[in-house]
C-alpha atoms as a printed R data frame, in Angstrom:
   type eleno elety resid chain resno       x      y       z
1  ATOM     1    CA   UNK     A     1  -4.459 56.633  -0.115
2  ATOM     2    CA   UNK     A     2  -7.072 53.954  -0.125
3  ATOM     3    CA   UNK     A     3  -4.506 51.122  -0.095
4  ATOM     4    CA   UNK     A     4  -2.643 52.847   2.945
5  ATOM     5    CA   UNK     A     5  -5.757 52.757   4.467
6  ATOM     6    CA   UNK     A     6  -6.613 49.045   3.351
7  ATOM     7    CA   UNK     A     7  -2.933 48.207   5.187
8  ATOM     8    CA   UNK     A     8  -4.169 50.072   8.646
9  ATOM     9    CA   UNK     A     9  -6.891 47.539   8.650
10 ATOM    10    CA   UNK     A    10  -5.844 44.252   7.546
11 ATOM    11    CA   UNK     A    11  -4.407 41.242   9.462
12 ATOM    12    CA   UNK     A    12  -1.042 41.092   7.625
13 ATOM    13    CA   UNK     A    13   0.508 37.544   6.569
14 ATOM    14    CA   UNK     A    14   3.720 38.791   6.868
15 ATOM    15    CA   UNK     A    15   6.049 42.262   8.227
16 ATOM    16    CA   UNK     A    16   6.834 42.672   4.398
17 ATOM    17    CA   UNK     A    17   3.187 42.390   2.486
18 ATOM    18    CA   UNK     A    18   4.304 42.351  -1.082
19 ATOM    19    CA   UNK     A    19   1.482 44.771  -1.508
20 ATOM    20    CA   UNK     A    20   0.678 43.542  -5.372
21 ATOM    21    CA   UNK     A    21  -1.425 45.658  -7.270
22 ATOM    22    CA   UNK     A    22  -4.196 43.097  -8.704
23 ATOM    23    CA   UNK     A    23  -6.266 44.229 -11.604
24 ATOM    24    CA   UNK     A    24  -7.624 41.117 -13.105
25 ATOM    25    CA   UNK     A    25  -7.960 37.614 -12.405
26 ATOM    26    CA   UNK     A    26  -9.060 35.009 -14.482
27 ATOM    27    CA   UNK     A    27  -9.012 30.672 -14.046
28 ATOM    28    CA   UNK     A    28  -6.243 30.696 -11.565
29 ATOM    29    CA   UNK     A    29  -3.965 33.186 -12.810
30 ATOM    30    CA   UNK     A    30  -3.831 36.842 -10.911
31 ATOM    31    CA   UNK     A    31  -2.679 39.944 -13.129
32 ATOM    32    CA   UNK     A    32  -0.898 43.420 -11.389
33 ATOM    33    CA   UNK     A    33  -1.305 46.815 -12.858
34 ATOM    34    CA   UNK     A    34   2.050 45.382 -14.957
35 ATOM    35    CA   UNK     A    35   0.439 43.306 -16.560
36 ATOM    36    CA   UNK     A    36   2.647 40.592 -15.110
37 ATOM    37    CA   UNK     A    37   0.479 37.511 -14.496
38 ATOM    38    CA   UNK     A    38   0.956 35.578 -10.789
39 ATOM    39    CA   UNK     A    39  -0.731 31.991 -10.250
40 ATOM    40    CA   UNK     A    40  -2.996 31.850  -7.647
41 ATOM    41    CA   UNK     A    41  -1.927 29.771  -5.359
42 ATOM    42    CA   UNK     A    42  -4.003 31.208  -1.989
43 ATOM    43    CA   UNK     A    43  -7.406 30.636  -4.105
44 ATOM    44    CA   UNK     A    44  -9.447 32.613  -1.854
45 ATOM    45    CA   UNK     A    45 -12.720 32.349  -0.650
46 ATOM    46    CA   UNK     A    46 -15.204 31.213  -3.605
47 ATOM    47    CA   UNK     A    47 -12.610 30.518  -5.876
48 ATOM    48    CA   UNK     A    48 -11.028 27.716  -4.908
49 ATOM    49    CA   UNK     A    49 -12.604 24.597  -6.550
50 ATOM    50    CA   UNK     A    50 -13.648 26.730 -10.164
51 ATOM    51    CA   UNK     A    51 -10.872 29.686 -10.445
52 ATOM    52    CA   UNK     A    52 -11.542 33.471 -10.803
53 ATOM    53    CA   UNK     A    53 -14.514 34.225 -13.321
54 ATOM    54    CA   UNK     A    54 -15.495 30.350 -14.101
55 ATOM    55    CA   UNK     A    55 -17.789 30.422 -16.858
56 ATOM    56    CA   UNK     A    56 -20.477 28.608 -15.461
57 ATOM    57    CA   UNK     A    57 -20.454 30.811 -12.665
58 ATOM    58    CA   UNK     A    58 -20.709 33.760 -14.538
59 ATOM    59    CA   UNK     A    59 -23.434 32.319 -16.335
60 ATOM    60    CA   UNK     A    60 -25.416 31.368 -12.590
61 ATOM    61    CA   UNK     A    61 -24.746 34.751 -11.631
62 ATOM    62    CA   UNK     A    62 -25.955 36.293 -14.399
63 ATOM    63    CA   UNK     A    63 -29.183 34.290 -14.405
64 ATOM    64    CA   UNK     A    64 -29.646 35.087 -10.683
65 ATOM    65    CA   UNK     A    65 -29.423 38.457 -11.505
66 ATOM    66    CA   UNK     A    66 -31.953 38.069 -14.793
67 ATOM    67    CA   UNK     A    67 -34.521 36.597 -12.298
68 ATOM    68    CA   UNK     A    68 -34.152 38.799  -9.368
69 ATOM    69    CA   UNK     A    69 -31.018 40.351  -7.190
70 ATOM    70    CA   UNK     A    70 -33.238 40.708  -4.105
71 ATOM    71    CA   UNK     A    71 -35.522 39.524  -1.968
72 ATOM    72    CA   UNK     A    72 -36.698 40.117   1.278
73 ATOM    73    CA   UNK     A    73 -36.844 37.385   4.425
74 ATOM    74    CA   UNK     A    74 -38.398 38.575   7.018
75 ATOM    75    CA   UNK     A    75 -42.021 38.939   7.546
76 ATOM    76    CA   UNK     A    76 -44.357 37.168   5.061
């Protein structure tokens, strides 16, 4: 499976990864397949200081995206 493979691959925090099945995350709160809802209390990268799915992120990203998504650096 794609999470067997994901496990080949990544630098494990422990021998026993608790190998939680994340579906949705929201402020600081992580939620499994379950439904079952886990604080966040790694943060991750880009979430630490606002939480998963800030609004005012959302709303920079979204804006970023309105104006453009891409451009290109090189050259002139």
């Amino acid at each position: 499976t794609n999470r067997e493979l994901f496990l080949q691959h990544v630098g494990q925090t422990s021998e026993a990864p608790l190998c939680l099945d994340i579906r949705k995350a929201t402020g600081s709160r992580l939620i499994d397949a379950d439904g079952k809802s886990y604080i966040d209390l790694i943060g991750g990268i880009s979430v630490c200081n606002t939480g998963h799915r800030h609004p005012r992120v959302i709303e920079a990203i979204q804006q970023q995206l309105n104006d453009y998504l891409h451009i290109m650096v090189y050259g002139e």
